[in-house]
N, C-alpha and C positions, 0 to 999 in steps of 0.2 A: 290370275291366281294359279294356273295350270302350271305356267312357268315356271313356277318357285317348286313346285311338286316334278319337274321333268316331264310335264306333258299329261300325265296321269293321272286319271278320274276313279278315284275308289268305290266300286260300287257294292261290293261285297255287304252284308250283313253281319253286323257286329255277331260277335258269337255269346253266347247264353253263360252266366253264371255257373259256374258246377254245382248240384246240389249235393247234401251231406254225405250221402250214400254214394257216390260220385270217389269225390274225395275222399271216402276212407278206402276205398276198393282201389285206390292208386297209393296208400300210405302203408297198408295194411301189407304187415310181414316185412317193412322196411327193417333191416339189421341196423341197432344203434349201438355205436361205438362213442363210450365217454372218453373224454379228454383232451387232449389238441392232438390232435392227427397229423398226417402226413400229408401235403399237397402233391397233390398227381396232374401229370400233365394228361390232358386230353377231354372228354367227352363225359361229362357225373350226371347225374341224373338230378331232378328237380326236389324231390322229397329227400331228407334227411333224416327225418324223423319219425316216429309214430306218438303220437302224444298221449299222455296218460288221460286225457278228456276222453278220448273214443273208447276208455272203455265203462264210461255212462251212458245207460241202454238208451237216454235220450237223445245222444250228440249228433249223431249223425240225423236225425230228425229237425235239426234248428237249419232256421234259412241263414241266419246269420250267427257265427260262433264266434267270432271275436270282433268286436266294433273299434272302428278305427277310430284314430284322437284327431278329432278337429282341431285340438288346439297347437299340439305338436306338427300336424301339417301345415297348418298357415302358418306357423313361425318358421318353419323349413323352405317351406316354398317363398317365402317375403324374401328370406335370406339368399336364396339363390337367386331371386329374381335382382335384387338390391345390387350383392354381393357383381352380376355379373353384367350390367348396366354401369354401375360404378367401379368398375376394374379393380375391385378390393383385392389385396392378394390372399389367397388361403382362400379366399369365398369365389372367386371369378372361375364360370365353367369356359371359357374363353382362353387357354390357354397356345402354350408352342404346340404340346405333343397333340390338340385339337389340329390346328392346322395340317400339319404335318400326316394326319388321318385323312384328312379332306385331298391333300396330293398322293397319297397312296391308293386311293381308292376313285382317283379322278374325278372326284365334286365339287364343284363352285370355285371357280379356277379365279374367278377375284378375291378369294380369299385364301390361297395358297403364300406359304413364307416367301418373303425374297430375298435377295443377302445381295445388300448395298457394294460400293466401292469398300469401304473401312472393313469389311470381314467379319460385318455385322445381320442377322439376321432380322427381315424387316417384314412385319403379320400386318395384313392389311386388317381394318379395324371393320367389323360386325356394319350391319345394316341399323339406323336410328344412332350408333354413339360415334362418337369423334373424338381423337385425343391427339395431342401433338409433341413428339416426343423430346425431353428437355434432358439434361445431364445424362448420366449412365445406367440406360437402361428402363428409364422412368419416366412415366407418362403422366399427363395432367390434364385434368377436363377442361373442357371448357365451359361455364358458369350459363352459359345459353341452353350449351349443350343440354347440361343435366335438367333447367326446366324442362325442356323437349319430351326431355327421357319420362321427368315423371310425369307428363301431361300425357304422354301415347300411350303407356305402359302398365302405372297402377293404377289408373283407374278402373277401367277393365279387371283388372288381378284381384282387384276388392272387390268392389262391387258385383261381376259376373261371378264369381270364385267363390266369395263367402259373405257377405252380405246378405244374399236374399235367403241361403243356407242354413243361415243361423237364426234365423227367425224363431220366436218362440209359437207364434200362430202362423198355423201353411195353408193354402190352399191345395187337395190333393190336384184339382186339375192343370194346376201348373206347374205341377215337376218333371212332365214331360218338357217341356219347353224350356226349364233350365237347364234339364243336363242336353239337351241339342244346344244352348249357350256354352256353355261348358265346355264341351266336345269342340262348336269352334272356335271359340277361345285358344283352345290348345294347339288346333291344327293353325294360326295366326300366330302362335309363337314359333311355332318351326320356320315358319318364312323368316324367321329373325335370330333365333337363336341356335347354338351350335346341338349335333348330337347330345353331347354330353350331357346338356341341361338338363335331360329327359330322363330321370333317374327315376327309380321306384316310388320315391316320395312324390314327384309330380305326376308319375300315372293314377297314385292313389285317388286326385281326384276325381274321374273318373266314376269309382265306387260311393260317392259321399250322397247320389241323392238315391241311388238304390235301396242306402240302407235310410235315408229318411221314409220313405215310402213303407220301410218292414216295420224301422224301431220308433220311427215318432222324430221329431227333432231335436235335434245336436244339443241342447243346451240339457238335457236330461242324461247326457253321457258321455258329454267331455270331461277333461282334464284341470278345469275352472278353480273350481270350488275345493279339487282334492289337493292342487297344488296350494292355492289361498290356505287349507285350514292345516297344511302341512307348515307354513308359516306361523302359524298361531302356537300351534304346539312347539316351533324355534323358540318366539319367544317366552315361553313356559323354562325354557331351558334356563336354570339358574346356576347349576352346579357340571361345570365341564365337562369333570372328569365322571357325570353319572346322568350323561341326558335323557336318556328312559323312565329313570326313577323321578327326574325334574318334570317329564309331561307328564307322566302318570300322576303324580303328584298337585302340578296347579290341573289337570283337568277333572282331576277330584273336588279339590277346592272349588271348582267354578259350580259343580254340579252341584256341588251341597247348596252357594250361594244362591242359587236358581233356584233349587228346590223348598229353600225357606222363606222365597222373597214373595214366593205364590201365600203363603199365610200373613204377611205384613199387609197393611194398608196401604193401596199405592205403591205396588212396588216398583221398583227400577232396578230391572234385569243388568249384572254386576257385567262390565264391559264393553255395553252395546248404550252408546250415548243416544242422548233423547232428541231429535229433531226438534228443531226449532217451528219448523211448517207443521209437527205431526198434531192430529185430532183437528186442524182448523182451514178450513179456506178464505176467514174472510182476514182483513186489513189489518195490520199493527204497528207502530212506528217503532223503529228501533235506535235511530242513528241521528243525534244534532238535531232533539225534540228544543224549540223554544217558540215561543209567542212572537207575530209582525202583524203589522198594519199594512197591510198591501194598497198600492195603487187603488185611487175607486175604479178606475174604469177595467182593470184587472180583475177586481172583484166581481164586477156585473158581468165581466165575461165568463166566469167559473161559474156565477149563479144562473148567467142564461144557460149555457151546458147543462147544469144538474138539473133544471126543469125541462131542456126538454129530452132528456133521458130516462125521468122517473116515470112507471106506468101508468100512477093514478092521475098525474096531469094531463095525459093525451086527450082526455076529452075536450080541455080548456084550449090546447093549443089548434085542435080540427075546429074548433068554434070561434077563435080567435082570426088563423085565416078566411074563418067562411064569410065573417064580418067584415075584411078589410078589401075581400071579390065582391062582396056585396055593396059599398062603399066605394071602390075604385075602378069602377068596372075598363075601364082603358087601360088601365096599369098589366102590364106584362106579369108574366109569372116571377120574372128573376126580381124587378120593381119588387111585388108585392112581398117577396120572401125578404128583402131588407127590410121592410116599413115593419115588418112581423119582428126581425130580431132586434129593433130600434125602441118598441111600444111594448113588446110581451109584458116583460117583466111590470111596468105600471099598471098595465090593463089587467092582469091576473092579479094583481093583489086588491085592484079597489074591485074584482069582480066574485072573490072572494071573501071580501070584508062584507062584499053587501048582500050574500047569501047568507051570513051568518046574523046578521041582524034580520032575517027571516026565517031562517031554521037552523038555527045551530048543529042540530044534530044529524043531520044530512050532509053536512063536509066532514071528512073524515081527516082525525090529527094528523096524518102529513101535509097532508093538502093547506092545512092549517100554517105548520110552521115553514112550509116551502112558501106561503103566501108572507108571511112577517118577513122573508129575508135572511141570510147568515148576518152571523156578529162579525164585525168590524173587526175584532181578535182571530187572528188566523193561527193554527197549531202547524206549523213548520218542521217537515224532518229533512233528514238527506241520507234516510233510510230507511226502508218499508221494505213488508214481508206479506206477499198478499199473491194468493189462488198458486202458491208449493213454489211461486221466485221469489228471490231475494232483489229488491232495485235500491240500487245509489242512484246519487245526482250527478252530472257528470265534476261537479266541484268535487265530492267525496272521491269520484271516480283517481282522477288525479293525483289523489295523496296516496293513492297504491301501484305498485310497478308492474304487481304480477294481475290483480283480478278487476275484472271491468262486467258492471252491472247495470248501467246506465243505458244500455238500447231496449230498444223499447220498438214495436211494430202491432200495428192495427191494422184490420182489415172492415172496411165499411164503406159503404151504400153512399154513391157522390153521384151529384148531377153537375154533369159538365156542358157547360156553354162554349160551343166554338169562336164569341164574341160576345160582346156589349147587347148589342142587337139580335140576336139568334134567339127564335122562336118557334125552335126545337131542339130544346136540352136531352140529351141521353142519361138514363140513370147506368150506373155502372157501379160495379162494388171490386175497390181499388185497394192496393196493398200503400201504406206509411210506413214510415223510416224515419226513428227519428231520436234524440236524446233526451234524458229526463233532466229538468234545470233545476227544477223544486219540486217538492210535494206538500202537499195540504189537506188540511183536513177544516173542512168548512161545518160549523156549530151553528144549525137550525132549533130553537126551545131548547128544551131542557132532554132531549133524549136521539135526536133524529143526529146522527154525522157522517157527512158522505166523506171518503175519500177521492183526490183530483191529483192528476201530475201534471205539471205544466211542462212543456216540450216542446224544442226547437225539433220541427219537420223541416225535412229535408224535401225538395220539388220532387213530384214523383210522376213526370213526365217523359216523354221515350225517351230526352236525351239526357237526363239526372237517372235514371233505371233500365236498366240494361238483364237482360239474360245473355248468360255464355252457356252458348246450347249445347258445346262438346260436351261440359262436366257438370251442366246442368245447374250453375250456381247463380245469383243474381247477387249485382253489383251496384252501389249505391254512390251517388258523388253526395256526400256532406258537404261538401263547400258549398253550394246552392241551394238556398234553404226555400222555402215555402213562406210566402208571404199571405197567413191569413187570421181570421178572426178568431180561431178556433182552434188555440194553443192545449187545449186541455183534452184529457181521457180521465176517463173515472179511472180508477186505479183494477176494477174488477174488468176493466175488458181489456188491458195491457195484454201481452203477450209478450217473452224476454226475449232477446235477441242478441248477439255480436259481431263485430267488425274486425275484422282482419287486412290489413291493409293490402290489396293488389301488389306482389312483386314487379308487374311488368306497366303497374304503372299506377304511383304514388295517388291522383286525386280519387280513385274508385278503392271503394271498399266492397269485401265480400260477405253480405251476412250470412251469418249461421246461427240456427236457432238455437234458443235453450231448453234445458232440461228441467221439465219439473219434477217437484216432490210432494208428494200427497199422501206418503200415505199414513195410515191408521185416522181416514177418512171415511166411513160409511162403511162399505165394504169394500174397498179398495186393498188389495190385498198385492197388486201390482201397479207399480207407476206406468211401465206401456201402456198399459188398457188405458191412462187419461192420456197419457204424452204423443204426440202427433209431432215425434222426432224424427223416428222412421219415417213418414209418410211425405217431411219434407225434402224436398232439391236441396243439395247434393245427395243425400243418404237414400234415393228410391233410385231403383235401377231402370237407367233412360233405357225405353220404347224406341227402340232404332227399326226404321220400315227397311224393310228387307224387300228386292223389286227383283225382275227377272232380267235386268237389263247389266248383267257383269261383266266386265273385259275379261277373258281367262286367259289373257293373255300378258295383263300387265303384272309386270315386274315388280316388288315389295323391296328390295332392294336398295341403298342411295348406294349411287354411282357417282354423286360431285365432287367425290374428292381422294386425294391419294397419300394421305397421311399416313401413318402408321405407329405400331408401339416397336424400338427397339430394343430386340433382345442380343446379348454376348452369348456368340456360339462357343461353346467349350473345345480349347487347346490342344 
């Protein structure tokens, strides 16, 4: 790393923030001249101005007087990052007159111009991009290339940059530790990118966890919300030639409507539509309700599931094994857990019919209608709305281009057998992947109805799941599905998921989790507080161990190649 710096180890100590008193004792008495001025050659001083804030007896007293826009910075900084990775013209800080800086000032001599045979000037191309120049002057990526680009490049750029920054909840003790991320972050893009890049807007970040530390965080004083409601008031605009009069006008309107909606019964605040998820987390079928008769032996594998999921059964099923150890005693563990999902279901009902010809009132009504069985009529959707997701099936899934509802992931408690014979099973609690095919709603009496998805699982063994530990995503093969008994989840432990297809290679998919919606639940007054979006891969910022063992010698540099972009030198 030494290398790319010329040898040079900065040891120095960052210098100190100015504070307000500071600052106005270098502004104060500055002469301001209105108007556009005169450009002068030579040597101007840094303050231009004295601003009319200093003269509020409290200004020079604030640690911070003017808060910078997160949101205006990461759209600048993407831009530039984007803009000069992808040789955009207008946006690329990669230019001639860059080079041409770099030979005047004798730096990085493999990237000074060269000028070909034809009287053509020819810029050897940046470290990480590659381009090949084609017709006059014009260059073109290459399709590999720019994966490359954005697997080294933004990842890092989001996630270190503004991801953990934008958090609505911080921890203060780890904001030393981002902005030393930050900081080398920054010093990792100069190994690659030219001066130029380094313009005010990317030193600003720099300042962004300073002031999280003074004002709290970003999301209480960005740019967000004033741009969005600057929209709202666009569309207020009815009359062109008078759009002042047109916001002023519907935001009066909205207000009166708001304010008399509070005296109605049930109101519904005029423009802010009503969630579908909001007030409820349990189950509701929305999508291609109708009545089937399912398979019997499909059926008894959704009714063995819902018993032994339900919590007032556990007694019956720890009593139901005790009996069949007690009964088998040569039988193996994995033996006896078949003979268990083979009998349960006839041995709980006659073990429950015949408690109740002894005391009735001692089995309690689930217990009851879980022992008579679901109706042979099954309520079929192929679309449910249950704990703030929305799930299709993957047939519903299908007849849409743009929205896919249909993943679905579980996380639960397996005992895996390294064989037939292995007489030491590991319990482990393992991640599923998998699609919804159907849903159902299984009718116990006259009141009890669980919801079940039935789901093709995908194997979820090392070679069907995969982590990619550079960007931290995990990758799933659907083609290899899972061959087992136990197609179904109750619909309340579902968790939503999506599949994106791997560019770099068709049979893996990449999930990414979904977003719930909850709220006007309890007191849920914010979806993060239930949503565990953030907290999953990709979206958490990878833990990279940091060792004392660094080459400072090696080079950040590609040197495999001698392409370039051609530029026409002028006549």
């Amino acid at each position: 790393m030494k290398t790319a710096f010329d040898g040079n180890v900065e040891m120095d100590v960052a210098r100190r923030a100015l504070t307000g008193k500071e600052v106005y004792e270098r502004v104060k008495g500055v002469e301001t001249v209105f108007g556009k001025s005169v450009k002068h050659k030579g040597t101007t001083g840094l303050w231009k101005k004295e601003s009319v804030f200093w003269k509020l007896p409290y200004w020079k007293d604030l640690p911070v007087r003017h808060c910078l826009d997160v949101m205006h910075i990461e759209k600048n900084v993407c831009e530039e990052i984007i803009g000069t990775l992808m040789n955009i013209p207008g946006k690329t800080k990669d230019t001639k007159g860059v080079r041409e800086y770099f030979k005047s000032k004798g730096l990085r001599p493999e990237l000074w111009p060269q000028t070909s045979g034809n009287n053509r000037t020819k810029e050897m191309e940046t470290g990480g991009a590659k381009t090949k120049g084609k017709g006059k002057g014009k260059g073109k990526e290459k399709g590999n290339d720019k994966g490359k680009k954005k697997t080294h490049y933004l990842p890092p750029a989001c996630y270190t940059l503004s991801k953990l920054e934008k958090r609505k909840v911080l921890d203060p003790s780890t904001l030393d530790e981002l902005q030393n991320k930050v900081i080398q972050t920054l010093c990792e893009f100069e190994m690659y990118f030219p001066p130029s890049f380094f313009d005010i807007m990317v030193h600003l970040i720099c300042h962004l966890v300073r002031e999280i530390k003074l004002c709290g965080p970003v999301f209480l004083r960005w740019c967000y919300p004033f741009e969005r409601h600057m929209g709202v008031l666009q569309d207020e605009v009815r009359n062109p030639a008078q759009p002042e009069g047109s916001m002023i006008q519907g935001n009066v309107g909205e207000e009166v409507g708001n304010f008399m909606a509070e005296y109605l019964a049930k109101p519904e605040p005029i423009g802010l539509p009503t969630s579908r998820h909001e007030g409820r987390l349990e189950g509701k079928g929305t999508i291609g309700s109708k009545l089937i008769s399912p398979p019997t032996h499909k059926l008894l594998q959704a009714h063995l599931y819902v018993l032994h999921h339900i919590l007032a059964v556990h007694p019956y099923l720890v009593m139901h094994k005790q009996e069949l150890a007690n009964e088998y005693p040569s039988k193996g563990e994995r033996e006896l857990t078949q003979l268990h999902n083979r009998e349960f279901i006839k041995w709980f009902q006659d073990k429950v019919m015949g408690e109740l010809e002894v005391a009735s009132n001692n089995v309690c009504e689930t217990v009851q209608y879980l022992a008579l069985g679901p109706r042979e009529a099954v309520q079929s959707y192929q679309g449910y709305d249950v704990n703030g997701y929305t799930f299709w099936t993957e047939r519903q899934d299908q007849k849409s281009l743009s929205v896919q509802n249909s993943g679905v992931s579980l996380v639960a408690s397996s005992r895996e057998y390294a064989s037939a014979k292995d007489g030491s099973p590991v319990d482990a609690e393992l991640s599923y992947y998998g699609r919804v095919q159907d849903i159902w709603e299984l009718k116990y009496g006259t009141k009890l109805i669980v919801g079940l998805f039935w789901c093709k699982w995908a194997d979820n063994n090392k070679r069907c799941v995969k982590r990619d530990d550079p960007c931290g995503f995990t990758l799933v093969d659907l083609g290899r599905l899972r061959d087992t008994e136990e197609p179904f989840i109750l619909v309340s432990q579902a968790k939503q998921i999506f599949y994106i297809t791997d560019p770099a290679d068709k049979k893996w998919y990449i999930v990414v989790p979904g977003k719930r919606n909850i709220l006007g639940v309890g007191d849920v007054e914010d979806e993060d507080e239930y949503d565990a979006f953030d907290g999953t891969p990709p979206f958490t910022n990878p833990k990279t161990e940091v060792t004392n063992n660094v080459d400072n010698d090696a080079n950040y540099m590609r040197s495999d190649h001698t392409e370039g972009i051609l530029v026409d030198d002028k006549i």
